[in-house]
NUKEGU-599384 format. One line per 5 residues: number of its first residue (from 0); their letters; for each residue x, y, z of N, C-alpha, C. Coordinates in steps of 0.001 Angstrom, whole numbers. Example, Ala and Ser with C-alpha at 12.3 -4.5 7.8 and 13.67 -1.06 7.14 Angstrom:
0	AS	13190/-5690/7800/12300/-4500/7800/13200/-3300/7800 | 12850/-2250/7080/13670/-1060/7140/12900/30/7870
END
This chain:
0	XXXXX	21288/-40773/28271/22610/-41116/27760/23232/-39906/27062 | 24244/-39763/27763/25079/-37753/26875/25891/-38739/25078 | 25727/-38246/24544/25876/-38418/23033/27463/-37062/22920 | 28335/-37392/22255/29385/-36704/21590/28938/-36478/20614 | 29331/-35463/20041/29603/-34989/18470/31084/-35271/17749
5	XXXXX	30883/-35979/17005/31960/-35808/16623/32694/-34964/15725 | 34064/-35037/15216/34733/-33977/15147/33999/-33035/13816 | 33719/-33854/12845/32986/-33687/11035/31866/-32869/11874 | 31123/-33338/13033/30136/-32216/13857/30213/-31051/14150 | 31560/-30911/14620/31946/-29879/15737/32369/-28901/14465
10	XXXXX	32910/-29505/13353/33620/-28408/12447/32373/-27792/11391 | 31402/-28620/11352/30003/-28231/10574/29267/-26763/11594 | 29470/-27389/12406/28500/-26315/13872/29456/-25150/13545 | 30764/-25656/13415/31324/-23743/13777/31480/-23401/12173 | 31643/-24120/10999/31213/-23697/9994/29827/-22475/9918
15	XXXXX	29162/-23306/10170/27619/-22701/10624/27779/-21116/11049 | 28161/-21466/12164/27730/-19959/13197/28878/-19010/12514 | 30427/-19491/11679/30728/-18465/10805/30146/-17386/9749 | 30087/-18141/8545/28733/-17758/8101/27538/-17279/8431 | 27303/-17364/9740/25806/-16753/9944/26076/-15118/10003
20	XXXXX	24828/-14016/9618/24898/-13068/9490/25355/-12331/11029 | 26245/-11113/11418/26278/-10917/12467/25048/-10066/13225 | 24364/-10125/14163/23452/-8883/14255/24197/-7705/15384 | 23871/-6693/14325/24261/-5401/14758/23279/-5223/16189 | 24123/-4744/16627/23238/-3773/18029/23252/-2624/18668
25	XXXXX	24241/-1842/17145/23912/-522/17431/23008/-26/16164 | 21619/-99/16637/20861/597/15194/20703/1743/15386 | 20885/2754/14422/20590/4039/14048/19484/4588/14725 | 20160/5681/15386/18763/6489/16551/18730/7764/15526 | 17178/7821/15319/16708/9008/13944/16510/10247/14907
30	XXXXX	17018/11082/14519/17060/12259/15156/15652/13147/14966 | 14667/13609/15529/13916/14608/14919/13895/16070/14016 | 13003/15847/13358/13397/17018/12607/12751/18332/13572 | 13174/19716/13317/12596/20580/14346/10928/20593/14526 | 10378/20442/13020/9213/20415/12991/8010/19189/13477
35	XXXXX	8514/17859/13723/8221/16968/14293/7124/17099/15230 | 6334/16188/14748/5036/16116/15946/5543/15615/17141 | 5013/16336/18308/5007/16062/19389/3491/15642/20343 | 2156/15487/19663/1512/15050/19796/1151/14170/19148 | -389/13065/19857/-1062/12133/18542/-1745/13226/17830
40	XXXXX	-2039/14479/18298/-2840/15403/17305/-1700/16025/16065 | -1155/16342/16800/-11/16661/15460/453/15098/14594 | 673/14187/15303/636/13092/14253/-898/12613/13314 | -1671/12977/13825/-2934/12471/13461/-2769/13819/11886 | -2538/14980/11898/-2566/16101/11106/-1796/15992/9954
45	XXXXX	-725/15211/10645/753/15406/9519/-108/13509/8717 | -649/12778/9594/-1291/11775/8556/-2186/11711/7864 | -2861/12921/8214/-3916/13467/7306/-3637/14072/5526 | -2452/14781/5893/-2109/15902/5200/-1557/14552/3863 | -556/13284/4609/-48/12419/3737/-548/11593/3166
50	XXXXX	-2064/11035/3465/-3167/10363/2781/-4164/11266/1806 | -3882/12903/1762/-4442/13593/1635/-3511/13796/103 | -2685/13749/270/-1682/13895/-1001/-1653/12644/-1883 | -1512/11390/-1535/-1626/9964/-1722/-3059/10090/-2384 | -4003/10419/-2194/-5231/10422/-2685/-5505/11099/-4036
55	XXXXX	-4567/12320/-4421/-4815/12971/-5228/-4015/12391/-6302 | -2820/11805/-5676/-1727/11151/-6892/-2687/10276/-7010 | -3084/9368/-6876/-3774/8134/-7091/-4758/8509/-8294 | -5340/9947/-7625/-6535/10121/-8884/-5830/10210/-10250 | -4638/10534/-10720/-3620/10858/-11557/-3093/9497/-12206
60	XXXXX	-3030/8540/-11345/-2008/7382/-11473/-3526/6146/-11641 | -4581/5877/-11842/-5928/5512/-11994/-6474/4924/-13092 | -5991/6040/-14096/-6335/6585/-15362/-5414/5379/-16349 | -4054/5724/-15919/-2996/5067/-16350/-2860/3467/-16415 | -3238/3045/-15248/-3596/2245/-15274/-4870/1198/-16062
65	XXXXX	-5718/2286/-15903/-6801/1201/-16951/-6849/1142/-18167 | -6169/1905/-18702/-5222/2583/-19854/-4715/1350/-20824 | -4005/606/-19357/-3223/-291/-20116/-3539/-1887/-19698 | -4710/-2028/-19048/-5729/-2967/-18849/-6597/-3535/-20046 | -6631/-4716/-19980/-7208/-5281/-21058/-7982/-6097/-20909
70	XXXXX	-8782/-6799/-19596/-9438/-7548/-19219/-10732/-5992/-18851 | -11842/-6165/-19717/-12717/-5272/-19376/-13170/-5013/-17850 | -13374/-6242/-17194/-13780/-6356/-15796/-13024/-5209/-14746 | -11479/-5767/-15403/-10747/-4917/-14452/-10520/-3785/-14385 | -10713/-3099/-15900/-10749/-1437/-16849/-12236/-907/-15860
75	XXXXX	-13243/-1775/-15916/-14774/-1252/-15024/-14251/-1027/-13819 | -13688/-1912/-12966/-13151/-1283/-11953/-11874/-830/-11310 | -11256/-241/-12055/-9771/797/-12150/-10790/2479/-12094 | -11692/1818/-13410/-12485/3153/-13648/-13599/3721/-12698 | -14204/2330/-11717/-15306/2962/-10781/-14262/3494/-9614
80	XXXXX	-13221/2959/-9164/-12299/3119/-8261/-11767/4625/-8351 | -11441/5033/-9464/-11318/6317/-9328/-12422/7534/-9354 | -13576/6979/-9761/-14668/8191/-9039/-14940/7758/-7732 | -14551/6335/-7282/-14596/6790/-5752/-13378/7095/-4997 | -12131/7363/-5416/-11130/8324/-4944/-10835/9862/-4808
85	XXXXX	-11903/10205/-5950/-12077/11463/-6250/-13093/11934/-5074 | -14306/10579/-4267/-15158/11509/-3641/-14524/11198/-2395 | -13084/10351/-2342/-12489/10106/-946/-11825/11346/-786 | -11067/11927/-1536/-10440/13260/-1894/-11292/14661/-1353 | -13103/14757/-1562/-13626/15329/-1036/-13684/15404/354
90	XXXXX	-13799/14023/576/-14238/13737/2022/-13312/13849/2795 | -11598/13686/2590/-10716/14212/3094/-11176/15778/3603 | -11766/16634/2804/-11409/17885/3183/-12221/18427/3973 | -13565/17282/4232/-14864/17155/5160/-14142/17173/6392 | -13067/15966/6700/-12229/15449/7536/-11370/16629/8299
95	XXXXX	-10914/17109/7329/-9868/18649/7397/-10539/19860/8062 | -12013/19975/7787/-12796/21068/8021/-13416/20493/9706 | -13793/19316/9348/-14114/18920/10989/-13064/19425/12037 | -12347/19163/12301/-11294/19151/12893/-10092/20827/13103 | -10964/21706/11648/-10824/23211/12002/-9101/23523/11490
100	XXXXX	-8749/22517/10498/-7529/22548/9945/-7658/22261/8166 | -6994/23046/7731/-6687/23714/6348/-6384/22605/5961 | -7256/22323/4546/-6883/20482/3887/-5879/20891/2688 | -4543/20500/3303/-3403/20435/2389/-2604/19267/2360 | -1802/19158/1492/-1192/17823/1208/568/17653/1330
105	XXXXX	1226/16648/1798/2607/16704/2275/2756/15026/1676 | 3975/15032/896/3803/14445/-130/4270/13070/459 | 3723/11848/133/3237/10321/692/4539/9635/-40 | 5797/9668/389/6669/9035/-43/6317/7524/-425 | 5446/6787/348/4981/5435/-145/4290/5073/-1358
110	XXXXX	3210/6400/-752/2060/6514/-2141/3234/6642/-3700 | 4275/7496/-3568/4719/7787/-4703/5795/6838/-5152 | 6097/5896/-4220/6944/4945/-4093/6154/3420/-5242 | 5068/3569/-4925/3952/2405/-5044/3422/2446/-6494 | 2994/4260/-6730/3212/4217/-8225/4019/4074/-9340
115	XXXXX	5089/4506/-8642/6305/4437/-9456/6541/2523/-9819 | 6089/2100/-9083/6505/389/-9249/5090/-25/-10021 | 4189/520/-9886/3267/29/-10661/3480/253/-12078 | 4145/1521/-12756/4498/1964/-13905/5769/843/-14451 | 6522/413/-13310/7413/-325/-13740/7212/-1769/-14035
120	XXXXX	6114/-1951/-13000/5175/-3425/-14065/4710/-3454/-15109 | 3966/-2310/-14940/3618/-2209/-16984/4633/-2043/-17645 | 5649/-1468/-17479/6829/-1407/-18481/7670/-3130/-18392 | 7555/-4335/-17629/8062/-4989/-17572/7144/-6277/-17780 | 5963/-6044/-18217/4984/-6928/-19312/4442/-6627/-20245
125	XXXXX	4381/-7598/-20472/3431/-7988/-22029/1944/-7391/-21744 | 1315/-6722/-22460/42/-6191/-22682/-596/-7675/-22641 | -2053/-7697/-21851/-2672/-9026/-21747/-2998/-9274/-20333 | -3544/-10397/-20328/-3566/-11553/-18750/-2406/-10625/-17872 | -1473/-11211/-18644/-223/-10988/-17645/223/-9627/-17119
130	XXXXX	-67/-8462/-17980/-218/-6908/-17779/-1165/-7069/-16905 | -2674/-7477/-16812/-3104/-7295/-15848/-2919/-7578/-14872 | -2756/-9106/-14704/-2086/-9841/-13300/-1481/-8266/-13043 | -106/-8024/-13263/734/-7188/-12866/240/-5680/-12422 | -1108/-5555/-13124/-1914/-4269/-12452/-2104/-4777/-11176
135	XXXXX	-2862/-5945/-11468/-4086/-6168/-10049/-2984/-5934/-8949 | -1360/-6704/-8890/-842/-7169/-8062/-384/-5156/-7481 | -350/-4718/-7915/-60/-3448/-8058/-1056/-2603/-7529 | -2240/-2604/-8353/-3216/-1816/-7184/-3908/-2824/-5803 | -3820/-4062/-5614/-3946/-4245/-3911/-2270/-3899/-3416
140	XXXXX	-1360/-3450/-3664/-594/-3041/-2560/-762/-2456/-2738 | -1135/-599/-3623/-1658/446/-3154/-3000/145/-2282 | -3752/-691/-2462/-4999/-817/-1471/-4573/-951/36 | -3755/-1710/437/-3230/-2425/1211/-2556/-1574/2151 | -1859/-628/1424/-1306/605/2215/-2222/1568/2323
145	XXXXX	-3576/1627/1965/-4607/2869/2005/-5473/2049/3560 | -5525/881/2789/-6839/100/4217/-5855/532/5913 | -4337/133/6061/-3722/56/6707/-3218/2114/7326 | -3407/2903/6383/-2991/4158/6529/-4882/4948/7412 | -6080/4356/6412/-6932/4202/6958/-7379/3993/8383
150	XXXXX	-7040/2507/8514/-7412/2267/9635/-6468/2857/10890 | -5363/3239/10744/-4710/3885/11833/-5100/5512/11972 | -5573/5871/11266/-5820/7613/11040/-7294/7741/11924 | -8221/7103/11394/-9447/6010/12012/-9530/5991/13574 | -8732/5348/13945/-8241/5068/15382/-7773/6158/16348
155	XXXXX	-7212/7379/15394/-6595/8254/15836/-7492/9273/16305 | -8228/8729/15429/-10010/10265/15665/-10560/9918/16048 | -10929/8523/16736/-11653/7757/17932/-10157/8501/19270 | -9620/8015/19213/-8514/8251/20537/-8803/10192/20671 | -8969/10680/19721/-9001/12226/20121/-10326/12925/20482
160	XXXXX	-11378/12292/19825/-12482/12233/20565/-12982/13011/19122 | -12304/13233/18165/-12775/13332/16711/-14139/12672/15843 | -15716/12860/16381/-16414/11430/16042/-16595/11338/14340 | -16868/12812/14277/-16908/13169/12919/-16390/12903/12230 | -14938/12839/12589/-13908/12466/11568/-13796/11267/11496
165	XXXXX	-13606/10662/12621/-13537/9143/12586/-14718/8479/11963 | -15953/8915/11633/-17012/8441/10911/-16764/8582/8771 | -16080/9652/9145/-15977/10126/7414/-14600/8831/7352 | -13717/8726/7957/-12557/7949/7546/-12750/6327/7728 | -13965/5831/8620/-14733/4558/8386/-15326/4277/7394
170	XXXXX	-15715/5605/6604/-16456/5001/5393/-15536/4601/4142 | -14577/5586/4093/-13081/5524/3068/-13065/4108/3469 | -12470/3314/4591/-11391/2285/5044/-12285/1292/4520 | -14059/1213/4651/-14531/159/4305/-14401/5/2216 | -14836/1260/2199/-14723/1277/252/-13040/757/35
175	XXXXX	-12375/861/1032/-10919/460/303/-10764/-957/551 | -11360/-1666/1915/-11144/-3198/1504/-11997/-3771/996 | -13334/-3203/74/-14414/-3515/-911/-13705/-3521/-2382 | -12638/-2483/-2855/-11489/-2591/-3848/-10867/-3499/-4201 | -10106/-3907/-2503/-9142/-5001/-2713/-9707/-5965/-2912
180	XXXXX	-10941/-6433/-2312/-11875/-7422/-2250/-12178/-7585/-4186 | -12197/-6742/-4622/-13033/-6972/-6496/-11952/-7139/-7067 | -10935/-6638/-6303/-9524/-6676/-7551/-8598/-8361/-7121 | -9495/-8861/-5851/-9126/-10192/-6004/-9708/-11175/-6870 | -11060/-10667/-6835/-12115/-11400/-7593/-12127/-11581/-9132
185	XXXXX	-11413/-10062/-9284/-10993/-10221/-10664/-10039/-11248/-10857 | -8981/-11007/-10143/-7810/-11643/-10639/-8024/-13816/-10558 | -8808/-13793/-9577/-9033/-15501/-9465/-10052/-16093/-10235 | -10991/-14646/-10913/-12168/-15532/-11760/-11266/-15622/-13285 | -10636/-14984/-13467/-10052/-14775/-15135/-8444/-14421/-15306
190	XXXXX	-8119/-13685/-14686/-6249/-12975/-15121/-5761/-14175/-15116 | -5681/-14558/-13296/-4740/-15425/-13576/-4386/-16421/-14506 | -5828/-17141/-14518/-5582/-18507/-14949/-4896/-18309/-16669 | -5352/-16820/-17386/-5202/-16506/-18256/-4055/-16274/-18500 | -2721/-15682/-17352/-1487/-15134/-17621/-942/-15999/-17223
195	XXXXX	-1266/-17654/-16246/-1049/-18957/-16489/-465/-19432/-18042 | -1195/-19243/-18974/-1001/-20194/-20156/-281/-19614/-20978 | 136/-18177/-20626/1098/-17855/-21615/2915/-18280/-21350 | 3609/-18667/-22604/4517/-18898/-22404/5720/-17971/-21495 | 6733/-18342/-20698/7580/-17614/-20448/8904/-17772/-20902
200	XXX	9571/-16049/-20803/11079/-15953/-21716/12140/-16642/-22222 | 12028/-17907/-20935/12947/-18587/-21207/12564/-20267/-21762 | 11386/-20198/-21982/9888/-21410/-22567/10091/-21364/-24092
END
């Protein structure tokens, strides 16, 4: 049986599809820069160089963090996390030397993107539960972008026939979702429930 709409229908429907957002279909074609990789080896190099930089800020940005941590659990591991960034930092240059290329660093717009917001959580809580919550939530998305920067770099030195390397950057990728893994554990055995009971601004 065909059903009409009626008119209160017909003017809702094109209400509707007014309002709806338009989608563009001319998106922005990024031009290369001259220096641009033109291989996976030159991409594999230039992702080296940017996890390689990301690693060292981190050792910098670590400190700060447990700094302003107040749940001991999580201060123990802010603090074991960065002596094992410091020996990921080595092993980068294990990585660098395999491969017969100079271990230098090209600076991780994300990585520096990621700290910068982590500083801005601590500046936008209360010392406590809730400061931490706001760490933890803070260092698994730096984790999150290391496991994920990891595992593609990883892949890249399997595809190039890199074994060496791809063995040193399996061991990083597993210690980084062993991180995220404690900094959940932290947060569900104690933060939360703790930054739960405190009142909020407008409470």
């Amino acid at each position: 049986m065909k059903t009409t709409k009626t008119t209160a229908e017909k003017t809702a429907v094109k209400k509707t599809a007014a309002s709806a957002p338009k989608v563009t279909t001319s998106a922005k074609v990024i031009k290369p820069k001259a220096d641009a990789a033109k291989s996976l080896r030159d991409l594999f190099e230039d992702e080296l160089k940017d996890i390689y930089w990301a690693e060292n800020a981190l050792v910098k940005a670590l400190p700060v963090m447990s700094a302003n941590a107040t749940s001991p659990d999580l201060k123990k591991a802010l603090d074991a996390h960065l002596a094992v960034t410091k020996t990921q930092v080595t092993r980068l240059q294990s990585v660098f030397k395999s491969i017969g290329v100079k271990a230098e660093g090209k600076k991780c717009e994300a990585m520096a993107g990621l700290i910068k917001e982590s500083e801005g959580i601590m500046e936008e809580t209360q010392p406590g539960n809730v400061r931490d919550a706001g760490i933890i939530s803070a260092g698994q998305k730096i984790e999150h972008y290391e496991i994920a920067s990891y595992g593609t770099i990883c892949t890249f030195a399997r595809t190039l026939g890199e074994k060496e390397a791809a063995e040193l950057l399996a061991q990083t990728l597993n210690e980084e979702k062993e991180a995220d893994s404690q900094l959940s554990g932290i947060a569900e055995a104690s933060v939360n429930d703790g930054a739960k009971r405190h009142k909020g601004k407008n409470e």
